[in-house]
Structures are given as structure tokens and as C-alpha cells.
C-alpha positions as CSV (number, residue, x, y, z in Angstrom):
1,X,96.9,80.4,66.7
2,X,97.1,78.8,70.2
3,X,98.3,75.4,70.3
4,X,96.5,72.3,70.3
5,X,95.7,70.4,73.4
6,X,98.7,67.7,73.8
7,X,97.1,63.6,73.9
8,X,97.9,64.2,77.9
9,X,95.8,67.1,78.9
10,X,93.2,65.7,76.0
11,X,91.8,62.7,78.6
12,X,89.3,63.5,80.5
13,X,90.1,61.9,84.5
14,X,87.5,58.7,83.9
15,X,87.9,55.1,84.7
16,X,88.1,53.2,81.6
17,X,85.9,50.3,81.6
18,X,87.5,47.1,80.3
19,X,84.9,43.8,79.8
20,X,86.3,40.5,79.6
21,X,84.6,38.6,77.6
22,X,83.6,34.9,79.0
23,X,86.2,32.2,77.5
24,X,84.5,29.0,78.5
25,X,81.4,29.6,75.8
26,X,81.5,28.1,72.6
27,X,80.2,29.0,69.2
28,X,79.6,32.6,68.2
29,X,78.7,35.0,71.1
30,X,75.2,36.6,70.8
31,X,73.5,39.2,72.8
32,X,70.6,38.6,74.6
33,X,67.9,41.1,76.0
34,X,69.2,44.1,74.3
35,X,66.7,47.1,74.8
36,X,67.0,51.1,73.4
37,X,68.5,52.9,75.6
38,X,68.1,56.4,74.0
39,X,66.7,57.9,70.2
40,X,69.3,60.4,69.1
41,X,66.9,61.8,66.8
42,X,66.0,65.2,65.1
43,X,69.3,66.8,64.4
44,X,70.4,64.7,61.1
45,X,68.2,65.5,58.0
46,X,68.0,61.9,55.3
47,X,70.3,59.0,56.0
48,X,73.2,58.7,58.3
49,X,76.2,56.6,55.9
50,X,78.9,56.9,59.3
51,X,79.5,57.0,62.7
52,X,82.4,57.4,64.5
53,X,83.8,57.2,68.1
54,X,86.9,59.2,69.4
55,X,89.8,57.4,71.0
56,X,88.8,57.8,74.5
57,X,84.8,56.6,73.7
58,X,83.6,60.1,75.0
59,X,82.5,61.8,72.2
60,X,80.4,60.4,69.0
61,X,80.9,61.7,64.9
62,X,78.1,61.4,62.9
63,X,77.6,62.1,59.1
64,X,75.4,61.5,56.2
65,X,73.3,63.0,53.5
66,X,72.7,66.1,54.8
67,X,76.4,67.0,54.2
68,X,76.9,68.3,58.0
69,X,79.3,66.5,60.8
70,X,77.5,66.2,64.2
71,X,79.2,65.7,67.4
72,X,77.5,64.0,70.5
73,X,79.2,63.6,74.0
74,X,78.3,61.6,77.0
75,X,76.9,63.6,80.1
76,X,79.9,63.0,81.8
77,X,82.0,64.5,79.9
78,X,80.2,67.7,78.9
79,X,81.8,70.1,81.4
80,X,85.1,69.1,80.3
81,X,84.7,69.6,76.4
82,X,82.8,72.5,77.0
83,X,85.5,73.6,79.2
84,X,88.1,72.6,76.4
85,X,86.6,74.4,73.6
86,X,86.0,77.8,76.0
87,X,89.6,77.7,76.6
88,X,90.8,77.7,73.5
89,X,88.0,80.8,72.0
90,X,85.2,78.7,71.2
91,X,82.1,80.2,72.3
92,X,79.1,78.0,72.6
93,X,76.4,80.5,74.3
94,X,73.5,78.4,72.7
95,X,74.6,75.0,74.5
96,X,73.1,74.2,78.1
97,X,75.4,74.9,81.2
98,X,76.7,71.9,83.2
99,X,74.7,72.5,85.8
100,X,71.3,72.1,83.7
101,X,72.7,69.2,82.4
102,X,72.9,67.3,85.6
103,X,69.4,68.8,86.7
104,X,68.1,67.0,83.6
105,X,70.0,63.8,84.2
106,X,68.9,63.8,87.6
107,X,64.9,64.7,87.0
108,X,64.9,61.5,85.0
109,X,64.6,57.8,86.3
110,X,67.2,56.3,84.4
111,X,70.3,58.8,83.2
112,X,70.5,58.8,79.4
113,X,74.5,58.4,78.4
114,X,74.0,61.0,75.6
115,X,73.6,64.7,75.8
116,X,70.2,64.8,73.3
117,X,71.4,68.0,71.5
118,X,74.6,68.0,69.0
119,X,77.6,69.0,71.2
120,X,78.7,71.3,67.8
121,X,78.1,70.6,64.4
122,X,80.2,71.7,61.5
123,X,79.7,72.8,57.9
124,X,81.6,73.1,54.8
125,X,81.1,70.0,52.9
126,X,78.9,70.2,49.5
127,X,77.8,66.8,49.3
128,X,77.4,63.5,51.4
129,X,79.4,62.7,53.9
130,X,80.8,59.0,53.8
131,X,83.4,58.2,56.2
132,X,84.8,60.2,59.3
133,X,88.4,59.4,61.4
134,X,89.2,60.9,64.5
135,X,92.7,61.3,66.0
136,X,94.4,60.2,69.2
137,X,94.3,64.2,69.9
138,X,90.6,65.3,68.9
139,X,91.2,66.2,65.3
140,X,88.5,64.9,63.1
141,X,88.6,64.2,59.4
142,X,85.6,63.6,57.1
143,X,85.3,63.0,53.7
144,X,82.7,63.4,50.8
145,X,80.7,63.0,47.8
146,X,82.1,66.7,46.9
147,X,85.4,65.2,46.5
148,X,86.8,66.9,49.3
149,X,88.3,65.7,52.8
150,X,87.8,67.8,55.7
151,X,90.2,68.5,58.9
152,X,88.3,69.7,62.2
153,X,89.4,69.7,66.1
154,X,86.8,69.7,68.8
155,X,88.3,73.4,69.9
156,X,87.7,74.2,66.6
157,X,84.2,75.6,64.9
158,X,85.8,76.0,61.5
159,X,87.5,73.7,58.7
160,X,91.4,73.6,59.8
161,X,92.3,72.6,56.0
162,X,90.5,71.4,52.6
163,X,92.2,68.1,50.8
164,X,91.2,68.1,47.3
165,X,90.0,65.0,45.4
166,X,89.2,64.2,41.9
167,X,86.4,61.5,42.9
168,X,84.4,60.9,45.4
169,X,86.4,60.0,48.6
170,X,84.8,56.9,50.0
171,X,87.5,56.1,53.0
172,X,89.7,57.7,55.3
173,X,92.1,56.5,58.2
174,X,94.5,58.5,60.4
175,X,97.6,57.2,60.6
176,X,97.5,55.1,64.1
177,X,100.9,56.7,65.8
178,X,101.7,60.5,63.6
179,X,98.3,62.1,63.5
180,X,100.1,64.4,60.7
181,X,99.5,61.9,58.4
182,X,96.2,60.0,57.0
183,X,95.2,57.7,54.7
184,X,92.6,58.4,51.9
185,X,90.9,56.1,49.2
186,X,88.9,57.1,46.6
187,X,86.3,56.0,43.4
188,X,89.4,57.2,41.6
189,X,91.0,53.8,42.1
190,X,94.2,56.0,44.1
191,X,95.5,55.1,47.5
192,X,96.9,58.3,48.7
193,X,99.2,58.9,52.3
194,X,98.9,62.4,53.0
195,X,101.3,64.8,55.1
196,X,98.8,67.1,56.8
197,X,101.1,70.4,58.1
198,X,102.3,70.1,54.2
199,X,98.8,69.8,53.0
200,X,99.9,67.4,50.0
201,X,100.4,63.8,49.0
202,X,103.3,62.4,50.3
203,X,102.9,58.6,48.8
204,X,100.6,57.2,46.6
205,X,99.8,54.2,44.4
206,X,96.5,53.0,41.8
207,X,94.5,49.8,42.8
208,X,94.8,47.6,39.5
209,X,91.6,46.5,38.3
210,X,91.0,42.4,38.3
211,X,90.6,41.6,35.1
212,X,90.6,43.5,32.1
213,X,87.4,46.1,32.1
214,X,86.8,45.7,35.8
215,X,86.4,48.2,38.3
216,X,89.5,49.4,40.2
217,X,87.1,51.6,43.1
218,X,88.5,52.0,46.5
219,X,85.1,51.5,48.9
220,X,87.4,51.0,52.5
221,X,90.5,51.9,54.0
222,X,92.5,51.3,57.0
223,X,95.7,50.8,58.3
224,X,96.8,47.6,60.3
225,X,99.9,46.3,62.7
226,X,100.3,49.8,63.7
227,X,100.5,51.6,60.5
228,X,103.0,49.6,59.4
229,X,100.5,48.4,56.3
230,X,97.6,49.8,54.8
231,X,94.4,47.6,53.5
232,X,92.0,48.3,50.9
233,X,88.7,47.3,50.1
234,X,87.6,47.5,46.6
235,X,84.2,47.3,44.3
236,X,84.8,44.1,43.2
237,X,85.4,42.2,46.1
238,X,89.3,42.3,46.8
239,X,91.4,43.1,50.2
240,X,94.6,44.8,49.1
241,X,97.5,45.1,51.5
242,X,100.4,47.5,51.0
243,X,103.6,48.2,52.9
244,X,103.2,51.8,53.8
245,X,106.8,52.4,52.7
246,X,105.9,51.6,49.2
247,X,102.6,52.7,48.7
248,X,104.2,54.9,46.0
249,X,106.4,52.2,44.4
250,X,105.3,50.7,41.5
């Protein structure tokens, strides 16, 4: 296989937009005058449980019930992942051509930031979909109700590998600097770091229930300060903080 694209020739060459926010208001900032902007409708069948934005705010996961991963991408940056997946083999003959989509955009009075069709979707999951995680370089993970997690790339149509679960996985986090590594947390009660290229656990630990006979499920996970800790969110209400270096220490 080819190699992946490197984080450098991943950006597409757009200004990032930063917003400020204003610092002389006090109280909790609310926002006024919001209005739809655009219906992304149609393409998921039942209830959406996660949505997910890549790094660079270009392209949108979505997930849900009907156990398929959906990826939108703004009009701007069409040509260039249609572009990216073409160079790397991916054939998507039943997508519209660049040029179509700026005939669309400009045919109507106000551009919509979304192309209204899925970019690509992918398949492979047996059950509900619950959380999704994208990489700094385009890789995708999702987990499920089928106990599974799921590695994708956007220049990728199939599953890149298959992480095997004994419950359902509820949360997943890529590591924030070494995309070879990802965080998963499951109804299991088990915090697991896994080494992607080896395809297996590398640490682990079990969330303790609260009191005798409680519940010990993971329902969130994430890493903080740079992946230097890792967080969890359980059933019963607790925020559980481990040093990533001893997630498998007792």
C-alpha cells in the first residue's frame, strides 16, 4: 500500500478563521439571532448519537443508529479531498465534479457551507454507532454497540483494522500527538491505550465501582494536557483522571 498523506500535504491552503471573543461582557455569553443555515437531511436512517469534526474544521463525521459513518465536507474544500482520495486509488464516479459544485453554489442566493450529499460513507459496523475520533492526519476511528472499534482514512473506502471489544464501546480518543495510539472506554468498566500498527492493548486499567454493587461503566473518554492524562466519565456520576503512564498499574 501507498503511504498515507503526511499532516503537511493533509491542509488544505485556507485561512483559518480565528474569533475573539468580546472580554468586556459579563455573565455567560449567549447567542442571539441564530437562524438555520442548511438541513443536512436524508442520508442518515433513525437517530444520529455523534458528530465529529476533523482537525482542520473541513470535513464533518457523522454516526448513529443506522450503524453507517457519513462524511460531509464544506464546498470549499471538495476539489481537494476529491483530489486526495483520486490520488491515492479511490474512485468516487457517483460524486458530482468540482465544477457542478460551484455551478450549484453559484445558482443559489446564499452559498450553503455543506456539500448536501455524503462526501463517502463507510460500512462495516453491526450495530450503533456511539462515538467517532478523527486524527491530526485524516484517520477516523468509530466505535459501536457491536463491540467493535473501527479504523478508516478519508483515502480509504474500506475498514483499515477491526479492535475487538467484549462490551459495548461507548468512547474513543486518539491520542493528541502519536496518532498510533487511541484511547477506548467501554460498558466493560476497562480503560484500554491501544498501539494501532500492533493492533493490541498496550496499557490498561478497570474503573472501580463507587460503592459496593455499583456500576463501574465507562460512558466518556478523553485525554487532557496533551495526552499526558486520560479522563473518564462513568455511569454513576464520577470523573476519573489517570496518568497515562500508569493506566496499567494497579
Amino acid at each position: 500500500d501507498e503511504a498515507e498523506p503526511s499532516e503537511d500535504e493533509n491542509q488544505p491552503d485556507t485561512n483559518i478563521i480565528r474569533v475573539k471573543p468580546s472580554s468586556h461582557l459579563k455573565g455567560p455569553t449567549s447567542f442571539q439571532d441564530l437562524q438555520l443555515k442548511q438541513n443536512l437531511s436524508g442520508e442518515h436512517m433513525g437517530a444520529v448519537w455523534t458528530m465529529k469534526f476533523s482537525t482542520c474544521g473541513r470535513l464533518l463525521a457523522t454516526a448513529g443508529q443506522d450503524n453507517v459513518v457519513r462524511i460531509f465536507v464544506l464546498k470549499d474544500a471538495f476539489a481537494y479531498f476529491r483530489d486526495l482520495r483520486v490520488k491515492y486509488g479511490v474512485a468516487d464516479g457517483d460524486k458530482k465534479s468540482s465544477s457542478k459544485v460551484e455551478a450549484e453554489a453559484e445558482s443559489e442566493e446564499e452559498a450553503l457551507p455543506f456539500e448536501s450529499q455524503s462526501f463517502c460513507s463507510y460500512h462495516g459496523h453491526t450495530s450503533d454507532v456511539l462515538d467517532l475520533s478523527w486524527s491530526k492526519n485524516y484517520f477516523l476511528l468509530s466505535s459501536s454497540m457491536d463491540k467493535t472499534v473501527r479504523l478508516w482514512h478519508i483515502t480509504r473506502q474500506e475498514c483499515l483494522c477491526c479492535f475487538q471489544h467484549v462490551d459495548f464501546v461507548t468512547a474513543i480518543a486518539f491520542h493528541p500527538r502519536d496518532d498510533r495510539y487511541f484511547l477506548s472506554g467501554s460498558l466493560d468498566g476497562k480503560l484500554r491505550l491501544w498501539n494501532i500498527p500492533d493492533k493490541k492493548v498496550a496499557l490498561w486499567n478497570e474503573v472501580e465501582g463507587s460503592a459496593k454493587g455499583s456500576s463501574n461503566y465507562i460512558t466518556a473518554a478523553n485525554f487532557c494536557q496533551s495526552g499526558k492524562f486520560a479522563v473518564v466519565g462513568t455511569y454513576d456520576g464520577r470523573c476519573l483522571f489517570y496518568d497515562t503512564e500508569q493506566i496499567g498499574r494497579a
